[in-house]
C-alpha positions in Angstrom: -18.8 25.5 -31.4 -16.0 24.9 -34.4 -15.4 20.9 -35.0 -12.9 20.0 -37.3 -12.2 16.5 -38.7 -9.2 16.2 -36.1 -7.1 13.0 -36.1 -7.4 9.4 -35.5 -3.6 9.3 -33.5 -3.1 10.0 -30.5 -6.2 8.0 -28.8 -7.5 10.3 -26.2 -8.1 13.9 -25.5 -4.7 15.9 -26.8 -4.4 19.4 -26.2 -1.8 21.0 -28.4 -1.7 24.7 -26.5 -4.8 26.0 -28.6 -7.5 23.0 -29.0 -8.0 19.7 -28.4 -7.9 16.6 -30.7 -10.4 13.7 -29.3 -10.2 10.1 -30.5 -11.7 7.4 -29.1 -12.0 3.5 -30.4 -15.1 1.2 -31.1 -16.3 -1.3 -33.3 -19.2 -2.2 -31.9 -20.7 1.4 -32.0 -22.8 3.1 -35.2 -21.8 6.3 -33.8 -20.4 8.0 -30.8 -20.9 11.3 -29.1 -18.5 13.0 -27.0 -19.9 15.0 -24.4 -18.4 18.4 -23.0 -19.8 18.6 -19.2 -20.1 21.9 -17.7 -20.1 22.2 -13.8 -23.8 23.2 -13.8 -24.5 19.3 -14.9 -25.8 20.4 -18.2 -23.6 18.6 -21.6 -22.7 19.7 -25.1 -22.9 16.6 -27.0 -20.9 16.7 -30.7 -20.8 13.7 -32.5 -17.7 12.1 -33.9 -18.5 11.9 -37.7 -15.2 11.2 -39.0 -13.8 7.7 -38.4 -10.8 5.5 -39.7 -9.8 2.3 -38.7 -13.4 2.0 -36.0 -11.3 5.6 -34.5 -13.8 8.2 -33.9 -12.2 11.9 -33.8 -12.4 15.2 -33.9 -10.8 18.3 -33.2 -12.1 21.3 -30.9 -10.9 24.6 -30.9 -10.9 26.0 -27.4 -11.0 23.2 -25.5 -8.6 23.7 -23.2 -6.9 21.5 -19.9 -9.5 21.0 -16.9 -12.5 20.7 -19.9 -14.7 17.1 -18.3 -15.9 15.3 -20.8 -17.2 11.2 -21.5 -18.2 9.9 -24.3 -22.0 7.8 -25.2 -22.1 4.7 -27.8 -25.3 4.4 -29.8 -25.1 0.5 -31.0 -26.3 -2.7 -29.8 -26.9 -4.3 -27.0 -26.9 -7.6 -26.9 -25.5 -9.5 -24.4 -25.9 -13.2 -25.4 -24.0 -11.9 -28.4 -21.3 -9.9 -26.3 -22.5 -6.5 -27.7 -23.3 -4.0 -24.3 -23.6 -0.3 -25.9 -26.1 1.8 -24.2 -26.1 5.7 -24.7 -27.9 6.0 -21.8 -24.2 5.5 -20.0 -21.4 8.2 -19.9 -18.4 6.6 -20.8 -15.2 7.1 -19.5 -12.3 7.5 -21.9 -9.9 4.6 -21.9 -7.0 6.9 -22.4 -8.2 9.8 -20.2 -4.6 11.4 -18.9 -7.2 12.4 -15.8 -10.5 11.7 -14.1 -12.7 13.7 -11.8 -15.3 13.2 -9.3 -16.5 9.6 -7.4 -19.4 6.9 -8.8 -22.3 7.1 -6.3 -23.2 3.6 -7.5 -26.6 4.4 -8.2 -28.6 2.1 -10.3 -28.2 4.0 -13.6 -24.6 3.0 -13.7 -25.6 -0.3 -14.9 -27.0 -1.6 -17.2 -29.6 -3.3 -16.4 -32.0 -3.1 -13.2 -31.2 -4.5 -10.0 -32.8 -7.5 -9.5 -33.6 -8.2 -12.9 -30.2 -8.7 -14.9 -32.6 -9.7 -18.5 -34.0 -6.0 -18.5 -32.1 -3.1 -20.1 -31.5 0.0 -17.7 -31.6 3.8 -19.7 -31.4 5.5 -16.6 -28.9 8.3 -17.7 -25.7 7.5 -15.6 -24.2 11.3 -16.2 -25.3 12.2 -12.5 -23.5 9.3 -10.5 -20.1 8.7 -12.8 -16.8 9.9 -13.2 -15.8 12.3 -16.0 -12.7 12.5 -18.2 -10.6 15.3 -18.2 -8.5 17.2 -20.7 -5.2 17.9 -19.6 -2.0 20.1 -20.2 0.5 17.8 -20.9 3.6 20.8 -20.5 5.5 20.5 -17.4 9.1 21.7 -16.5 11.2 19.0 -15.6 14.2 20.9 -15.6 17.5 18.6 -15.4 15.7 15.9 -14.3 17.2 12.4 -15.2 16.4 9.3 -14.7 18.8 7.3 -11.9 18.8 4.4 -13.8 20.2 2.1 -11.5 21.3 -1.6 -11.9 19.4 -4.3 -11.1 22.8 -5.6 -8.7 22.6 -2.1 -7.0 18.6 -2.0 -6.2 16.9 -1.9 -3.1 13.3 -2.1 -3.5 10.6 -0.7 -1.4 7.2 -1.0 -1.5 5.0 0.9 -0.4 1.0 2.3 -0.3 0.7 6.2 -1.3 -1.6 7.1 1.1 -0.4 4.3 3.6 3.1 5.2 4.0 2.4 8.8 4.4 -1.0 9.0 6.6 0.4 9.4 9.5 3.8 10.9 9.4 4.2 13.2 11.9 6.3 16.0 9.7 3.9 16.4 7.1 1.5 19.4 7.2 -2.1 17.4 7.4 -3.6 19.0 4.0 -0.3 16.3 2.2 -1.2 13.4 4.1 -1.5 10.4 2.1 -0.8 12.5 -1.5 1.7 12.4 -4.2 3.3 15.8 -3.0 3.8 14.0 0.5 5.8 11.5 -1.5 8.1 14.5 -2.8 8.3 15.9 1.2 12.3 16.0 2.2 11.0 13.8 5.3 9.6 11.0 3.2 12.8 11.3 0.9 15.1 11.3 3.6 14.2 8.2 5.2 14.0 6.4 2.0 17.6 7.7 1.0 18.8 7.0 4.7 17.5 3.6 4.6 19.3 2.5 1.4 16.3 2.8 -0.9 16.9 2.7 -4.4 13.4 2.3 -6.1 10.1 3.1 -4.7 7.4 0.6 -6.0 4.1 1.8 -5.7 1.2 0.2 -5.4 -1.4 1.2 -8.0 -2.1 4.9 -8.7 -3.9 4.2 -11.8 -7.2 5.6 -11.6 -8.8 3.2 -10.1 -12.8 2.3 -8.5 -14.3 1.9 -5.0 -15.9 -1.5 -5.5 -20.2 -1.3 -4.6 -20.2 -4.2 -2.4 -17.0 -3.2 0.0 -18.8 0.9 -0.6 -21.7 -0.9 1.1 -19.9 -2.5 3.9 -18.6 1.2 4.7 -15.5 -0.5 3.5 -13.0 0.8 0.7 -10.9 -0.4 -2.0 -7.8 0.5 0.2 -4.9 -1.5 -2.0 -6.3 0.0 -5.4 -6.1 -3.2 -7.5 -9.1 -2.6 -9.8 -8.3 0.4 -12.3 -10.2 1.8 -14.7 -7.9 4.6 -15.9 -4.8 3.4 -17.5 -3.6 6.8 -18.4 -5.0 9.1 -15.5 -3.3 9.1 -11.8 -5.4 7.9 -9.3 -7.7 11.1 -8.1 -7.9 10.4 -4.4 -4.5 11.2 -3.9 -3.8 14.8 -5.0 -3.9 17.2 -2.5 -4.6 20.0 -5.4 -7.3 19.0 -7.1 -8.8 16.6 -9.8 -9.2 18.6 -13.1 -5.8 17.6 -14.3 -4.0 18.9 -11.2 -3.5 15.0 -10.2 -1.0 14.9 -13.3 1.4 18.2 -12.2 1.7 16.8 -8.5 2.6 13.4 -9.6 5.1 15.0 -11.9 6.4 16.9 -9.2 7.2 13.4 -7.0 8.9 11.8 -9.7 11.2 14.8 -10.2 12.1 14.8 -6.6 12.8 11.2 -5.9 14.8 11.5 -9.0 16.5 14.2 -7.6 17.1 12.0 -4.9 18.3 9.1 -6.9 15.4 7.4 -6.1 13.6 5.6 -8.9 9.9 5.1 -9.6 7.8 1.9 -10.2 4.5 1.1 -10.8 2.3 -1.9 -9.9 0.4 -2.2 -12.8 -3.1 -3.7 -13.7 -3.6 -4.6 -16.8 -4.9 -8.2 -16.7 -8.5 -7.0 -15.8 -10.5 -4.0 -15.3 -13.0 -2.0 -12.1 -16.1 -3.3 -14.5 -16.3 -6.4 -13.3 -18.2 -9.3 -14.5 -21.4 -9.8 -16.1 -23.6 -8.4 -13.2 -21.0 -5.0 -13.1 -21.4 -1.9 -14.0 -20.4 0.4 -17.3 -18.4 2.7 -16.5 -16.2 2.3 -20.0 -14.2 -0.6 -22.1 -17.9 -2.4 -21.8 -19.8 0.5 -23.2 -17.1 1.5 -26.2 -17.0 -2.3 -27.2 -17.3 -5.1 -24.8 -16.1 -7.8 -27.1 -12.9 -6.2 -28.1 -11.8 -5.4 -24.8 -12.8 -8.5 -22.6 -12.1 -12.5 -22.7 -15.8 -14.0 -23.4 -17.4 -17.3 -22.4 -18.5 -19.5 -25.1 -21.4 -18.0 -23.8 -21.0 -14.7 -24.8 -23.1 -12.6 -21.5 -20.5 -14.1 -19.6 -16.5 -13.4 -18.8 -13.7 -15.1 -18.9 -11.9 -14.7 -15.6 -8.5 -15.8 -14.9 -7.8 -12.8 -11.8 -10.6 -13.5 -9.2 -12.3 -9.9 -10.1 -15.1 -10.7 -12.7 -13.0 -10.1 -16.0 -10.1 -10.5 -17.8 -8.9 -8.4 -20.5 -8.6 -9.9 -23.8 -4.4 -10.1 -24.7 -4.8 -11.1 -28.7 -6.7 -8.5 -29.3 -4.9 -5.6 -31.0 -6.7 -2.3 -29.5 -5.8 -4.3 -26.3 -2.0 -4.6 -27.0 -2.1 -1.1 -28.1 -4.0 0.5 -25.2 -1.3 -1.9 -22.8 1.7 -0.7 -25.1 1.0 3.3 -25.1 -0.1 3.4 -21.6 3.4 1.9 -20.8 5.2 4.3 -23.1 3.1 7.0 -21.6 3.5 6.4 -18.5 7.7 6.3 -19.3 7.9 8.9 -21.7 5.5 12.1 -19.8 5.1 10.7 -16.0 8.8 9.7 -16.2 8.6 6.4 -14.1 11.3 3.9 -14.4 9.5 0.7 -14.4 6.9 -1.4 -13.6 5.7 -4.0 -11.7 2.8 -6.4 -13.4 -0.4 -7.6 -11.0 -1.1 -11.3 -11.9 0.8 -11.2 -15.2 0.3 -14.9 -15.9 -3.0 -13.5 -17.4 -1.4 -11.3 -19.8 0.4 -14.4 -21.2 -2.8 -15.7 -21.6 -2.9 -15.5 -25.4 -5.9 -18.3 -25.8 -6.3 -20.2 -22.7 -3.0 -21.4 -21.6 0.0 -19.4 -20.2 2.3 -18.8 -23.1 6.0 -17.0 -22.5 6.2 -16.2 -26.2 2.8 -14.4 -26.4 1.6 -11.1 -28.3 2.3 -9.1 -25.4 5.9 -10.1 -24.4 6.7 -10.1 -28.2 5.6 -6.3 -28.1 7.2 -5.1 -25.2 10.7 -7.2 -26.2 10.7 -4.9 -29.3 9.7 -1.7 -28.2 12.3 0.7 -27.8 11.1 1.7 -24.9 9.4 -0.2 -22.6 11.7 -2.8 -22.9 14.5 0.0 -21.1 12.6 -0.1 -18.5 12.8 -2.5 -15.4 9.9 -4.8 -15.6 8.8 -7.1 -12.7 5.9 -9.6 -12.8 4.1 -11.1 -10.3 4.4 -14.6 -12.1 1.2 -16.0 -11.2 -2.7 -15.5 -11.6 -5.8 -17.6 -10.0 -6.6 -19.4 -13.5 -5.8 -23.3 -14.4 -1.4 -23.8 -14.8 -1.4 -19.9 -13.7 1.7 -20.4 -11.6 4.7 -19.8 -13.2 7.7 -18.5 -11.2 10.6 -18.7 -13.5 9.3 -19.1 -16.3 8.7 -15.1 -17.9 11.0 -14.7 -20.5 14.6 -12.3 -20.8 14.1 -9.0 -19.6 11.9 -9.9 -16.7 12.5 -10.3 -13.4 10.0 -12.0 -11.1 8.6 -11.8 -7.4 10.0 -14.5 -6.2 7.0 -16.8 -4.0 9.6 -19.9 -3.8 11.7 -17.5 -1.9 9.6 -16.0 0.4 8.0 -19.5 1.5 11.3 -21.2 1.8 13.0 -18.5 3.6 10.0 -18.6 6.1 10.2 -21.9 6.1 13.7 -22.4 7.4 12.7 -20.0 10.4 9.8 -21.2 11.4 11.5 -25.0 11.7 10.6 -26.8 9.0 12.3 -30.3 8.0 14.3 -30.7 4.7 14.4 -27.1 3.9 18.0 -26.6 3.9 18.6 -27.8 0.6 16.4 -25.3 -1.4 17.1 -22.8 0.9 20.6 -23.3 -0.7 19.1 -22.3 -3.9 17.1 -19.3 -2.9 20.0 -17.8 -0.7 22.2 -17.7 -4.3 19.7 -16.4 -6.7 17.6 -19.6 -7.5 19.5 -20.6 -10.6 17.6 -23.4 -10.4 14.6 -21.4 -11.2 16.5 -18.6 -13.6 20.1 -20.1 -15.4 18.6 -22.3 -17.8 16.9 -19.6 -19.7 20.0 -17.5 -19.5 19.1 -15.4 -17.1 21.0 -14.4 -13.8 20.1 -14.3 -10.3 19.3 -10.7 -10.6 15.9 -12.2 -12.8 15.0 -12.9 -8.7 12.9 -10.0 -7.1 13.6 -11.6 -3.2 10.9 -10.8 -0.4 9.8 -11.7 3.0 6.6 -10.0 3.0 5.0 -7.5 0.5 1.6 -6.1 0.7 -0.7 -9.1 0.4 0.0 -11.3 3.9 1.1 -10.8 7.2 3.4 -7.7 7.9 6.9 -9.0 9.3 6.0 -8.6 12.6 2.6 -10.0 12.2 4.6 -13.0 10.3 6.3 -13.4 13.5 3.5 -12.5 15.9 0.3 -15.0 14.4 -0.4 -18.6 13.3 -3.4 -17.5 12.2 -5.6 -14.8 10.0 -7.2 -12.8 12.1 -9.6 -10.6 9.3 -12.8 -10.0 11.1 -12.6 -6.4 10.3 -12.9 -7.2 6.5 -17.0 -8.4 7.3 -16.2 -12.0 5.5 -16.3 -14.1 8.8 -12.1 -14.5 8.4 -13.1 -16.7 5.6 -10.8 -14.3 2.9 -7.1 -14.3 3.1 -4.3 -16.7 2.8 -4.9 -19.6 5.2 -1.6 -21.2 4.6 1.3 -18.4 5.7 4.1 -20.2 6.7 4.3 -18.1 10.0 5.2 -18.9 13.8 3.6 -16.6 16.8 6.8 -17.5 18.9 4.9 -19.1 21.6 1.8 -16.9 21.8 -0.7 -15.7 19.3 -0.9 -11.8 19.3 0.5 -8.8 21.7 2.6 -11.0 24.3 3.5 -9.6 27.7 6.0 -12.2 28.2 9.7 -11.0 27.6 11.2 -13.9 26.4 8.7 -14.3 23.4 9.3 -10.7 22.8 12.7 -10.9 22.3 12.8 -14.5 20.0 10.1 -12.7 17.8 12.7 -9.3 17.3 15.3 -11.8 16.7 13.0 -14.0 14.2 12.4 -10.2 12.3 16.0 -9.7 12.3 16.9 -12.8 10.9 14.8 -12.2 7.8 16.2 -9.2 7.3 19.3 -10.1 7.5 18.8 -13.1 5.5 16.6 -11.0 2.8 19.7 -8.2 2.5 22.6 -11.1 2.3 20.9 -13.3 -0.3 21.7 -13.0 -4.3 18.6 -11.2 -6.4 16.8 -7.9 -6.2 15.9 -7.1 -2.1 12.4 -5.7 -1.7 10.8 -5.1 2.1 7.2 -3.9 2.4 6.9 -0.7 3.4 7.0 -0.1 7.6 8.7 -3.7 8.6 11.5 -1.5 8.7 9.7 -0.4 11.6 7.9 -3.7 12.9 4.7 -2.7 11.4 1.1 -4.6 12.5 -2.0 -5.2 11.2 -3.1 -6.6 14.0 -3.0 -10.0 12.0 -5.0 -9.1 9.0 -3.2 -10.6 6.1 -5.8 -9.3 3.4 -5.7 -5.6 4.4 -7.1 -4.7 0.8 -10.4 -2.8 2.6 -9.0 -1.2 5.2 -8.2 2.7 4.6 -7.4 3.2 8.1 -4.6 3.7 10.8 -5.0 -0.5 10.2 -2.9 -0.4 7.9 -1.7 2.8 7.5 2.1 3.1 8.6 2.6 4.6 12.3 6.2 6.4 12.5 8.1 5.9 15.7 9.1 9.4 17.2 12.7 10.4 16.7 14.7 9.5 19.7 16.2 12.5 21.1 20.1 13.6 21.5 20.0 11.7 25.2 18.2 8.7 23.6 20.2 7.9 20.6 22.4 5.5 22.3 23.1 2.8 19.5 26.6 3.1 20.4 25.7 2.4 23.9 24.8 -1.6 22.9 24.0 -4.3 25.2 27.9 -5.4 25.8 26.6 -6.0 29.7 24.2 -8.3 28.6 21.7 -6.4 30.7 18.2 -8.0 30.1 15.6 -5.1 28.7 12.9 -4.4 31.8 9.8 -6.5 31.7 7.4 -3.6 31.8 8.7 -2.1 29.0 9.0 -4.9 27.1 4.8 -5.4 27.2 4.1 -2.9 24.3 5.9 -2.3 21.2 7.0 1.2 21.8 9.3 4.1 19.6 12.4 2.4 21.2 12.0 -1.3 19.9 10.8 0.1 16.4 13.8 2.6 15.8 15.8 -0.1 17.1 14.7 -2.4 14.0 15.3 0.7 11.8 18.8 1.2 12.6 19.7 -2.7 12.1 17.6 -2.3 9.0 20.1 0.3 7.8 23.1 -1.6 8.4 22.3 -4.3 7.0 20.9 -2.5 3.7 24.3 -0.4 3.8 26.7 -3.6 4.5 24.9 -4.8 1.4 25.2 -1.8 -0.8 29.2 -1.6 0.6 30.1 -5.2 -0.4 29.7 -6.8 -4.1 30.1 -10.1 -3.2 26.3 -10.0 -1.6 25.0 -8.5 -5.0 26.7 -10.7 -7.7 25.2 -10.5 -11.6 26.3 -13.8 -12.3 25.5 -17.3 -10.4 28.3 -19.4 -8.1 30.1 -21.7 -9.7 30.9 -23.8 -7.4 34.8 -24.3 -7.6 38.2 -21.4 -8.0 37.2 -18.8 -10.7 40.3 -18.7 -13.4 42.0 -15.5 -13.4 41.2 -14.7 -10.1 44.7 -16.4 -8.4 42.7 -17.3 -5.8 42.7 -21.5 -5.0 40.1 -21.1 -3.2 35.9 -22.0 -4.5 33.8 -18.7 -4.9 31.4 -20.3 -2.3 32.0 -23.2 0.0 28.8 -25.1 2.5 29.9 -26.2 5.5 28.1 -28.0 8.4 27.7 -26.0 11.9 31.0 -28.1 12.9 32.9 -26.5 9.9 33.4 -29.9 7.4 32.2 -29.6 3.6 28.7 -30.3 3.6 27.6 -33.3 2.0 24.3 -35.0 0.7 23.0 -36.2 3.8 23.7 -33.1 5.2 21.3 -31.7 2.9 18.7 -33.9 2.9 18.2 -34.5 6.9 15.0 -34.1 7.8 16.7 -32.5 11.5 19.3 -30.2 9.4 18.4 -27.0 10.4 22.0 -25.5 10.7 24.8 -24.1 7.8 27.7 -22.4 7.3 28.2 -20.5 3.8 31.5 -18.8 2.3 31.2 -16.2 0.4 34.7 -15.5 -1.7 35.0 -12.2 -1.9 38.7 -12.7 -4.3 37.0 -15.1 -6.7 34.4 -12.9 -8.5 33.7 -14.4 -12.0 32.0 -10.6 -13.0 34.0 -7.4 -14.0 33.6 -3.8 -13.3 32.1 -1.3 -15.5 35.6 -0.5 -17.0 36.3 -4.2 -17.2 38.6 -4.6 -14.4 39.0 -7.6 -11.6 36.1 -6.8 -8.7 37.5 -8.5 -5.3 35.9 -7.8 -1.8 35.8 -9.3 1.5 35.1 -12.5 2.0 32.1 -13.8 4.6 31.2 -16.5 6.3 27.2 -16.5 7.1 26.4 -19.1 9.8 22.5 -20.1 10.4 21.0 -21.1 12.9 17.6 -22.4 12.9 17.2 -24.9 15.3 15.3 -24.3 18.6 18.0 -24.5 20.7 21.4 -23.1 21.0 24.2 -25.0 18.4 28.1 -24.9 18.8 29.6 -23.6 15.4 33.2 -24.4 14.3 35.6 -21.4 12.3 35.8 -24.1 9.0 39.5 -24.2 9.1 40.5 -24.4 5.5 38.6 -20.8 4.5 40.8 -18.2 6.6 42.6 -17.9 9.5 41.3 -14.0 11.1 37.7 -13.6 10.7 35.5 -10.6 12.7 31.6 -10.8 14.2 30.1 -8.1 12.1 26.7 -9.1 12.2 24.6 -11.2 14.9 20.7 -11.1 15.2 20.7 -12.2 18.6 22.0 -8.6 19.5 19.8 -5.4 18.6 22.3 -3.4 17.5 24.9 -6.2 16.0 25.9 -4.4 12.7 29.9 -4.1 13.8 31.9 -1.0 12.5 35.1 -2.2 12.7 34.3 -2.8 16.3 33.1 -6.7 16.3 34.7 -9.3 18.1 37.9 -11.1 16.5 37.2 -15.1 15.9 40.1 -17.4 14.0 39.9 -20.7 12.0 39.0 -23.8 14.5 37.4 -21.5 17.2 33.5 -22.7 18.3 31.2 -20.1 18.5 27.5 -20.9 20.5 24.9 -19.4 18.3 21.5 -18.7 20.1 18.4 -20.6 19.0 17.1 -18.9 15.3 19.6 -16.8 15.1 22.7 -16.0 12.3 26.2 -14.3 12.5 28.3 -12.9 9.6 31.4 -13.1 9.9 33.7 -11.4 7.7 37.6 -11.2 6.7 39.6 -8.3 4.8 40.4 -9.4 1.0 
């Protein structure tokens, strides 16, 4: 076999169409070995002789795509000291573009024994690891281009690969729960019928079955603990795992862009699948354990701000860099167009506190590429001040977890909620305007994979996680969630129908308010997990999405609506069945369109509060009113029994311009809420238009008026069901 010296840039295994160059970081070792592995389990082992800057590399001619491969560190290992190199350990390549095969968690993937963490282990952990592999990095994209649509215009919708796609009932079974079923035209079309803009999916970097949950017959189902930051996760390609992982994922992103859809990823980068001390090495621990991880004073030990064992150390610079080209990577070949960051509080963690002006945001703030991108964090991680919701820098937008609980809160009855649920319904500028951002910085949600489904929000006042074998003791305990009257499945009608009408006034609510919309993926269809709000084990139809059958020509009646007032029958009503759930779809579409139709719902700058100049309109952009129409004033806000308001929207006072600069008007609205437990009289506020129409009441299944709502003027009362909301609306 031919070596040549090769080159230090790019990290990884690069194949150039004749060769491949491999390069491969580590202080800590006195010399590396990469390993060629043939299927036969036998190795070549060359070792890296040439280094630069701790970059081990070489260059081998005839190495081609599909070659596995893992590299072994000869160095020390001492742990009090933070030094962990064992050759006796195949090591995974932290910028594999692929991985094959499963860990067996055998012993010898440790490093020490079991039972007796002092003693070194040199049981060779070729046999039970994963392997690297080299890929072809040519693909034909052909016109593809990326949608790159504004923040104002996106619709978010998050969703599990293998989750959203299990069970659909038009894909062939050999695609189910695969990147190519993400590219099927029946997966594209409901996404593009629903409104969807961007498809955030949870993580497909390569990523490790834990041992314990392995043991409890149990799997990693959510995929938060990577250990590839390069490589798409293997489990999910339908064509195989010697690079074929790479093409298929390709070939998803082409056709959602195709489709107009974008791509995000939920990222991992605070911590890694090695866990802590008592973990195994599978990789970063191996190559150099103190470069790559946050140590204790006590150097055997981790640092762990995320609740998995480890954290990843932010000031170091192989860490930025590995961060920084993975992101580029993952923009520049895969083609995604954004990301959104797990527990990124820890990656502002440059000592021990959460710093906004840390290494990392400095990096991605001047990198010409990433910072293009749309980049969401999840402000908050488990360590000390490691909740920080509005306080990521420019360029960021944020999940917003004030929003979600005080949206939740106002439904489920809570005292003195109105007045921050003021805030949240226009973007939170309370949370976003000082640092000169907009409400579009606010990523709004109901629900999102961690916590109850919306129907299980509306379903369960409690956890019910037996299945996950921790005695219910894992989970959320606080959920700001209501059961309507009974805990679970509920025979009785009337319980039924308050919890669909809870459901639809969060999504109404969720699609009306000012920020970036996200729902979870299958509320659109009144999903269950049978009220597990810590799904994160369960790989099964638990928490897989279950597809209602199309209704056919005879049944699709949602023109037929319930004008008679005819009360659904009582049998029917004791299971959630393919009618109820295509029902919540189509109101989900409406509401998602009657968004995307009308600006003033999707503003890129906050309210002011009083007429806009230059709009000749004397009227305030946005107006509060009490449920008996008057301006609302500041013990309206703060009464502990307020659970009732009326909010104009000016649709002719815009303070924004169009792309080409010119004036953007629209119709005005008036959104009325009612969250009280019993009906409420509303007044028409008399001053804010004189012809207004229903478009939009949650009381009614199929309530999303085309033209064909009831006609209402200023002074008329209107008797608003208990938890429920109307939109009016009037022609600009």
């Amino acid at each position: 076999m031919q070596v040549w010296p090769g080159q230090m840039y790019p990290l990884g295994a690069t194949y150039d169409g004749a060769g491949t160059n491999f390069a491969v970081f580590s202080e800590a070792a006195n010399r590396i070995e990469l390993c060629l592995l043939h299927d036969d389990g036998s190795e070549t082992a060359v070792e890296l002789r040439e280094s630069d800057a701790f970059v081990r590399h070489a260059y081998l001619p005839g190495v081609m795509p599909g070659q596995r491969y893992g590299f072994r560190a000869h160095g020390p290992y001492e742990p009090q000291r933070g030094n962990r190199c064992n050759s006796a350990k195949l090591l995974l390549d932290p910028y594999a573009r692929a991985m094959s095969g499963v860990i067996d968690w055998d012993e010898a993937v440790y490093g020490y024994h079991f039972g007796r963490p002092e003693v070194r282990n040199d049981l060779d952990s070729a046999p039970h690891t994963m392997a690297s592999v080299v890929v072809n990095p040519y693909f034909d994209w052909g016109d593809d281009r990326p949608p790159r649509t504004a923040y104002h215009e996106t619709v978010l919708y998050e969703a599990h690969v293998k989750g959203l796609t299990m069970c659909h009932p038009e894909l062939p079974d050999e695609l189910r729960g695969t990147y190519a079923a993400l590219a099927h035209p029946a997966i594209i079309e409901h996404l593009t019928k629903l409104g969807v803009t961007a498809l955030e999916l949870m993580p497909v970097h390569q990523f490790v079955q834990d041992h314990r949950l392995v043991d409890a017959g149990l799997t990693n189902y959510w995929g938060y603990n990577t250990i590839g930051f390069f490589a798409p996760h293997n489990a999910y390609a339908s064509w195989g795992d010697r690079g074929q992982q790479v093409l298929e994922f390709k070939t998803a992103v082409r056709a959602l862009h195709q489709a107009g859809i974008e791509v995000i990823l939920d990222v991992v980068y605070n911590h890694t699948a090695e866990g802590s001390h008592l973990g195994p090495t599978l990789s970063f621990r191996g190559l150099d354990n103190a470069s790559y991880y946050r140590l204790c004073d006590d150097r055997q030990y981790y640092m762990d701000t995320t609740g998995t064992g480890n954290s990843l150390l932010m000031r170091s610079p192989h860490v930025l860099q590995l961060v920084m080209d993975s992101l580029r990577y993952w923009v520049q070949e895969m083609r995604v167009d954004g990301f959104r960051f797990d527990l990124a509080a820890t990656l502002a963690r440059q000592f021990h506190e959460v710093d906004r002006l840390s290494s990392f945001f400095d990096l991605v703030h001047q990198d010409p590429v990433v910072s293009q991108v749309k980049l969401i964090a999840e402000p908050w991680d488990v360590g000390e001040g490691g909740y920080q919701v509005g306080n990521f820098p420019p360029l960021w937008t944020e999940w917003n977890g004030k929003y979600r609980d005080t949206v939740r809160d106002l439904w489920r009855g809570e005292p003195r909620t109105l007045a921050e649920f003021g805030s949240r319904l226009t973007g939170s500028s309370d949370l976003y305007q000082e640092d000169g951002r907009r409400p579009l910085a606010s990523v709004n949600f109901v629900t999102c994979h961690d916590g109850f489904t919306l129907r299980d929000l509306v379903s369960y006042n409690d956890k019910h996680n037996q299945a996950n074998g921790e005695d219910n003791r894992d989970g959320e305990r606080y959920n700001r969630s209501w059961n309507c009257g009974a805990e679970g499945p509920a025979d009785d009608p009337g319980v039924r129908r308050l919890r669909a009408r809870q459901m639809r006034n969060f999504l109404a609510t969720l699609m009306l308010s000012q920020g970036v919309p996200m729902l979870s993926h299958g509320d659109e269809f009144g999903r269950s997990q049978g009220g597990n709000n810590n799904a994160y084990c369960q790989d099964n139809e638990l928490s897989w999405v279950h597809w209602p059958e199309p209704a056919g020509p005879e049944e699709d009646s949602y023109e037929a609506d319930e004008e008679d007032g005819a009360e659904p029958d009582e049998a029917a009503a004791a299971e959630w069945g393919d009618e109820e759930q295509l029902e919540l779809l189509e109101f989900v579409r409406q509401m998602v369109w009657l968004r995307r139709d009308h600006p003033v719902f999707r503003r890129r700058r906050f309210f002011q509060g009083h007429p806009i100049e230059g709009t000749h309109d004397e009227l305030s952009d946005i107006a509060w009113c009490t449920a008996g129409g008057r301006e609302m004033g500041p013990r309206d806000w703060q009464s502990a029994h307020a659970k009732s308001l009326t909010v104009f929207l000016n649709g002719s006072s815009i303070s924004e311009p169009g792309p080409r600069g010119e004036p953007v008007t629209d119709d005005s609205f008036l959104l009325m809420f009612n969250a009280h437990d019993q009906e409420k009289e509303f007044t028409v506020p008399e001053h804010l238009g004189r012809q207004w129409q229903v478009v939009v009441d949650t009381d009614r299944p199929r309530s999303v008026a085309d033209g064909g709502g009831a006609k209402v003027k200023a002074g008329d009362r209107l008797t608003l069901t208990d938890r429920s909301m109307l939109v009016l609306q009037r022609p600009a």
